[in-house]
C-alpha positions in Angstrom: 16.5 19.7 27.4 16.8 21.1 23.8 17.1 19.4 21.0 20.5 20.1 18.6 19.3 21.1 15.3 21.4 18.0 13.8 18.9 16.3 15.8 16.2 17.6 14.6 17.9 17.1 10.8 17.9 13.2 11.3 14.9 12.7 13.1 13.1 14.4 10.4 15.3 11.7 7.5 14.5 8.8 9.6 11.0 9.7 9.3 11.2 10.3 5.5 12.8 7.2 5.1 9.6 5.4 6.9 7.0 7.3 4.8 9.0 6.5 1.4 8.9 2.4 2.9 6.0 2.1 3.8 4.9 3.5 0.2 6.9 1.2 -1.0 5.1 -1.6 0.8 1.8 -0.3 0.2 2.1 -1.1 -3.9 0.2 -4.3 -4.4 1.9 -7.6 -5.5 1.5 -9.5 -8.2 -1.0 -12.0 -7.3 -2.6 -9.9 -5.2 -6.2 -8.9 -4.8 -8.4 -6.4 -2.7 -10.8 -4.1 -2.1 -11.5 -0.2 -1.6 -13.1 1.5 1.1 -14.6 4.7 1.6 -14.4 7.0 4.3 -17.0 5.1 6.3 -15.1 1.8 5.8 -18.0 0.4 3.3 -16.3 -1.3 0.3 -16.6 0.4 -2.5 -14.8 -1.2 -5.4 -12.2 -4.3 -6.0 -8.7 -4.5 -7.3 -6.5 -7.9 -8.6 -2.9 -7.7 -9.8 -2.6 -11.1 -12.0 0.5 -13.1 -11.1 2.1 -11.4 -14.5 1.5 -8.2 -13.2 -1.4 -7.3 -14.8 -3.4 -4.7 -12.9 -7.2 -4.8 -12.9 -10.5 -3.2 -11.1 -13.7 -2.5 -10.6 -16.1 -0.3 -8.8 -14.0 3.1 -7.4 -10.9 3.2 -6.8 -9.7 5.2 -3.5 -6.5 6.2 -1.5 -8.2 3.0 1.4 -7.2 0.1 -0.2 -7.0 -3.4 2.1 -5.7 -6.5 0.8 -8.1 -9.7 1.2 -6.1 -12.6 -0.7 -3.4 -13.6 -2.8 -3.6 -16.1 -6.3 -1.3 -19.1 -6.3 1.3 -18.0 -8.9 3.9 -20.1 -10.8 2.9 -23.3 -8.7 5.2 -26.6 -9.9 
């Protein structure tokens, strides 16, 4: 069975759609902190995003970042 170029069309959006999400989700949150990794896995530098937004780091930043924890923000 052959696939209809109009399937091909949405297929192709659907999947556009996902990448530009899942960018989306990958921003880090305020309150947020982490770590890099490098191609082996080893960390390699850290990140925080105050609970204003505030964006810090240290070490090297690269493109394999995993989040590790999250600061209590605007607690009563």
């Amino acid at each position: 069975m052959r696939m209809q170029p109009r399937s091909k069309w949405i297929i192709g959006l659907g999947l556009a759609a996902a990448i530009v999400a899942g960018v989306a989700v990958a921003k880090p949150l305020n309150g947020e902190m982490g770590v890099y990794l490098d191609d082996a896995g080893n960390v390699v530098g850290t990140y925080q995003v105050s609970c204003d937004g505030v964006f810090s780091y240290s070490g090297t930043r690269t493109s394999n970042s995993v989040a590790n924890g999250h600061l209590f923000c605007n607690l009563p």
